[in-house]
C-alpha positions as CSV (number, residue, x, y, z in Angstrom):
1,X,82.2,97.1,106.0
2,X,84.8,99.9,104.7
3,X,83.7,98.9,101.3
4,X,79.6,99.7,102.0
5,X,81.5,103.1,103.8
6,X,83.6,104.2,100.5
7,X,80.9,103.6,98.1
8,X,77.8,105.1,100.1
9,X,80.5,107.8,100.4
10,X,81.2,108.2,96.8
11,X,78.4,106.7,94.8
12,X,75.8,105.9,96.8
13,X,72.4,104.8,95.7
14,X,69.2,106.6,95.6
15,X,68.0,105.1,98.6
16,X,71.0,106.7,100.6
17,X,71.6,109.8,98.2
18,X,74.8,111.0,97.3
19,X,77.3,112.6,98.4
20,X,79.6,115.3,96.9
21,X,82.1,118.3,97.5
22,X,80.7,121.6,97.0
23,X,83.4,123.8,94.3
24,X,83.6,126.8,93.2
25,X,81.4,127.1,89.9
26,X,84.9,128.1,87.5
27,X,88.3,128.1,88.4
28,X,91.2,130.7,86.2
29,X,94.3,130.3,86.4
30,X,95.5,133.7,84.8
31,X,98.7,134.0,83.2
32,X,100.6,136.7,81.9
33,X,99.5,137.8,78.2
34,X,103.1,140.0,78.0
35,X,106.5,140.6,79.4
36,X,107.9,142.8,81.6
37,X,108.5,143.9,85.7
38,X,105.4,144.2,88.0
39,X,105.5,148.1,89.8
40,X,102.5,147.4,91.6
41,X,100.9,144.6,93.2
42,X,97.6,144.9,95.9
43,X,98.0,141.7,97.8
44,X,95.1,143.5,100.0
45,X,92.6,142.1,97.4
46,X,94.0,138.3,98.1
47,X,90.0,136.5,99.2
48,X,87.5,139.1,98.1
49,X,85.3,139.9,95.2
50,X,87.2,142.5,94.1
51,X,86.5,144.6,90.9
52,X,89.3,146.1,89.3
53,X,93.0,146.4,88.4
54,X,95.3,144.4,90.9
55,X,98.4,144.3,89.3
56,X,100.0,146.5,87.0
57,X,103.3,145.8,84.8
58,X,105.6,148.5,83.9
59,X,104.1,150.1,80.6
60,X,106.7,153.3,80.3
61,X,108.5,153.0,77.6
62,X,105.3,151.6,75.7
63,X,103.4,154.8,76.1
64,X,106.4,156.9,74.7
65,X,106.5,154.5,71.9
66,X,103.1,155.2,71.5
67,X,103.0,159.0,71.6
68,X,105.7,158.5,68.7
69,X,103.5,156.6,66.6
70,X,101.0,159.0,67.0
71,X,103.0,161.9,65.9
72,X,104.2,160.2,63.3
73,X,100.4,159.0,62.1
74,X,99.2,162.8,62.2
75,X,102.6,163.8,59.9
76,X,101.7,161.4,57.5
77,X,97.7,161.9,58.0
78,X,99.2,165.6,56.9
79,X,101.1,164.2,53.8
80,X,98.4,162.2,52.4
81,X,95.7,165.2,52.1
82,X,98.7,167.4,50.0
83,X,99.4,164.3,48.1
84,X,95.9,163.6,46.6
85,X,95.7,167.3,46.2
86,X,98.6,167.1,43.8
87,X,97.2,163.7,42.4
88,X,94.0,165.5,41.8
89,X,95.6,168.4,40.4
90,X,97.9,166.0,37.8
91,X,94.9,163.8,37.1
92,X,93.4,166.9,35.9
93,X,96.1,168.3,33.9
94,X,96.5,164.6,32.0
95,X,93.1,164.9,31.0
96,X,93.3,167.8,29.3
97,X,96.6,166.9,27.4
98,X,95.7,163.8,26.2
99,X,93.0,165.4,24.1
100,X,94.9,168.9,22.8
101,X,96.0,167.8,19.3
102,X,98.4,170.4,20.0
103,X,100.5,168.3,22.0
104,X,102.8,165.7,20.9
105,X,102.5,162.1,22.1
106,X,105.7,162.4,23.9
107,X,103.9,165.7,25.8
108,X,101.3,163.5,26.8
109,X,103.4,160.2,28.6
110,X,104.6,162.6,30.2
111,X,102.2,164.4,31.8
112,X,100.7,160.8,32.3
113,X,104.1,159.5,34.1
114,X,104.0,162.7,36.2
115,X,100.3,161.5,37.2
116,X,101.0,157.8,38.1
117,X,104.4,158.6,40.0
118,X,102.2,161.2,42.1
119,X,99.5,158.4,42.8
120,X,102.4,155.8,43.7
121,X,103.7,157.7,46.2
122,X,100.1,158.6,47.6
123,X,99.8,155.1,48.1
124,X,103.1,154.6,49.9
125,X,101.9,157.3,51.8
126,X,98.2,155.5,52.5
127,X,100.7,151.8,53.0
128,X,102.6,153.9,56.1
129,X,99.6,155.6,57.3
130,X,98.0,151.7,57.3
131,X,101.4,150.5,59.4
132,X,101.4,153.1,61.5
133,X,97.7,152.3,62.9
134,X,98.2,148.8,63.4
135,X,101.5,149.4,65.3
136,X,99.7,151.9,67.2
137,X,96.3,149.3,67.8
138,X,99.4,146.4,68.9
139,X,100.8,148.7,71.1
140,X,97.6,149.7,72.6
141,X,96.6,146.4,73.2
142,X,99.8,146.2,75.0
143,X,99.2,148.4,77.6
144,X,96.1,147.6,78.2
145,X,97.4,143.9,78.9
146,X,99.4,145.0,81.6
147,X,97.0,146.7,83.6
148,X,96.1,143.3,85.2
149,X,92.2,143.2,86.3
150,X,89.8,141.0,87.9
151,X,86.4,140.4,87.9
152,X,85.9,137.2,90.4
153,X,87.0,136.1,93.9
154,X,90.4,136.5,94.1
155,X,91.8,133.3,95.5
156,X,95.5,133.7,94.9
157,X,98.1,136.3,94.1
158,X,101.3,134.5,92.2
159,X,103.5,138.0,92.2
160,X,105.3,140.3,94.1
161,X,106.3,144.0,93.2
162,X,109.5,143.9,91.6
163,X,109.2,140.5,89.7
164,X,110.0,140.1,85.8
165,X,107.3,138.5,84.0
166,X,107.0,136.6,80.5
167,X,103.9,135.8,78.5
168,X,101.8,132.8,80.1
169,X,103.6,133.1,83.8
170,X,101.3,132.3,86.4
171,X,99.9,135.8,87.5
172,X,96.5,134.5,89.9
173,X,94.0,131.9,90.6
174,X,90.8,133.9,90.5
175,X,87.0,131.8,91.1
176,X,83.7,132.6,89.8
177,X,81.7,132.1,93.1
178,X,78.4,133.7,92.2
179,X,77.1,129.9,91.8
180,X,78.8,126.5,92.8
181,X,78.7,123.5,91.8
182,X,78.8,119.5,93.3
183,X,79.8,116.1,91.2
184,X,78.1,113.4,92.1
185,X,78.8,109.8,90.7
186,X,75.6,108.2,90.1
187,X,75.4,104.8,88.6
188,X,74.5,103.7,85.1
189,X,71.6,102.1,85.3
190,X,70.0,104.6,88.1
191,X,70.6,107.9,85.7
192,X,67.5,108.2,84.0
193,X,65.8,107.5,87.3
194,X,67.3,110.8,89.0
195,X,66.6,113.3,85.5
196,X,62.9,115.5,86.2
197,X,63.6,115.7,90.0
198,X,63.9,118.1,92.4
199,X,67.2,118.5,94.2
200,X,67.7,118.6,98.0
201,X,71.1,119.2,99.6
202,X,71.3,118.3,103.3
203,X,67.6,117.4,103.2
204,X,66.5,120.3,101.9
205,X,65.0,121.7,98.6
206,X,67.6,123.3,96.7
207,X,67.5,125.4,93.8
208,X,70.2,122.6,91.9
209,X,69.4,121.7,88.6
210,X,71.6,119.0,86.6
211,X,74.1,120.9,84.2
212,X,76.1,118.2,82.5
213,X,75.9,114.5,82.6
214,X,79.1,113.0,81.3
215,X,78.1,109.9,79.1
216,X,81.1,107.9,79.7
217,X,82.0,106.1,82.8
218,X,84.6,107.0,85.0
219,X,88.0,106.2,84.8
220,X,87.3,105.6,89.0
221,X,84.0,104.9,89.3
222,X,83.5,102.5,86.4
223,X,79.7,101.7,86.9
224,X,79.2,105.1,87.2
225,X,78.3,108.6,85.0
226,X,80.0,111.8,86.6
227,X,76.8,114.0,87.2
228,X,77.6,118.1,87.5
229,X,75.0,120.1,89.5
230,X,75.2,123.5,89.2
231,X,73.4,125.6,92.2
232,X,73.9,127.9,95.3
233,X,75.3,127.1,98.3
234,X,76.7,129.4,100.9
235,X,79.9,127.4,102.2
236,X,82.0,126.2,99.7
237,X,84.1,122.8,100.7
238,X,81.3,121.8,102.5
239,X,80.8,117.9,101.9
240,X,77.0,117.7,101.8
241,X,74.8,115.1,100.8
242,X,72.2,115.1,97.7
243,X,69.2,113.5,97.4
244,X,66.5,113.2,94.3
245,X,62.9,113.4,94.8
C-alpha cells in the first residue's frame, strides 16, 4: 500500500495525474564580482520585488583613482595634439630637403631622423593615452560592480554592513517569480501521450505549457523522463496536482 502512495505521489499515471512542487521559475545565487567592505546594506528589501541597488561596497579610493586617471588622460590628450603638430611640421620640412640639391645627403638624414624621432614619441604618446583609457574603462567597471542591484524577488540577504568581501562571496539568493514552474516525472512509455494537451492544475485549465523534457531517465525515477512545465501560479510551494487532457 505505501508503495501505490509514493508512486501516485511522485509519478503517477495519467489516469491519476501527477503531482509536482510548484518553484520559483530561476533561482541566483549572486556572488561578489570584487573585493572590498560593504558600507551599506538594506536588509528592508529581504522578500520583495525590489528594483534597485541593495548593497553597496566601499568604492572611495576607486573614484580618486579614477579622477587621477582622468587628469592624466586630458594631459596627455594635450600632448598628443602638440605632438602631431610638430610631426606635421617635420614631415613637412623633410619633404622639402630631400629634394633641394642644395643640401647634402647628410642635411637630409637628418632632417629625416628629426621626423621619425618626433613620430616615435607621438606614438608613445598615442600607447599612454591607449593605457590610460583602459585603466580608466577597468576601474569604471569597478565601481559599477560594487553598487550591488537587483532586479528579482529578493529571497535572501548574505551580508551585513561592515563585512569584507572577496570576488565570488555569496552576496544574495534573488528568484525570478514573474512565472513558476512544476517537474513532473512522467513515465517513458506515457510521454508522447501527454505532448498536444492542455494543462490543468488542481483541476483546472492552466495556462502551463511543457518547456523541457529531459530525454534521459532519472537517476530516481528510472522508468521515468523529468518533465518541466513552465506557467503561473499564485502560491509558490504549493504541492498541486497536474493533469493532461
Amino acid at each position: 500500500m505505501k508503495k501505490v502512495i509514493g508512486i501516485s505521489v511522485l509519478a503517477s499515471s495519467i489516469l491519476f495525474g501527477y503531482y509536482g512542487k510548484v518553484e520559483p521559475y530561476q533561482t541566483y545565487n549572486i556572488k561578489a564580482d570584487v573585493s572590498g567592505k560593504v558600507i551599506k546594506v538594506d536588509k528592508s528589501k529581504e522578500a520583495t520585488n525590489y528594483k534597485g541597488i541593495v548593497i553597496k561596497i566601499d568604492d572611495y579610493q576607486n573614484r580618486i583613482d579614477l579622477k587621477n586617471l582622468q587628469a592624466q588622460l586630458r594631459n596627455f590628450e594635450n600632448i598628443k595634439l602638440a605632438q602631431q603638430k610638430i610631426v606635421n611640421k617635420k614631415y613637412h620640412t623633410y619633404k622639402i630637403y630631400k629634394t633641394l640639391k642644395t643640401k647634402s645627403q647628410i642635411e637630409k638624414d637628418l632632417k629625416f631622423y628629426d621626423y621619425e624621432n618626433s613620430l616615435i614619441a607621438l606614438n608613445q604618446t598615442k600607447n599612454t593615452i591607449s593605457n590610460l583609457k583602459a585603466q580608466i574603462a577597468k576601474l569604471r567597471d569597478t565601481i559599477a560592480k560594487k553598487s550591488i542591484s537587483f532586479k528579482h524577488y529578493i529571497y535572501k540577504i548574505d551580508v551585513n554592513k561592515g563585512d569584507y568581501v572577496s570576488f565570488a562571496t555569496p552576496i544574495a539568493t534573488t528568484m525570478n517569480i514573474t512565472k513558476v514552474k512544476i517537474d513532473i516525472y512522467v513515465p517513458i512509455d506515457k510521454i508522447n501521450s501527454i505532448k498536444n494537451k492542455k494543462i490543468y492544475i488542481n483541476g483546472k485549465l492552466s495556462d502551463f505549457k511543457i518547456d523541457k523534457i529531459y530525454k534521459i531517465a532519472d537517476t530516481k525515477y528510472t522508468t521515468s523522463y523529468k518533465v518541466e512545465l513552465i506557467g503561473k501560479y499564485p502560491k509558490i510551494s504549493d504541492i498541486v496536482k497536474v493533469e493532461f487532457k
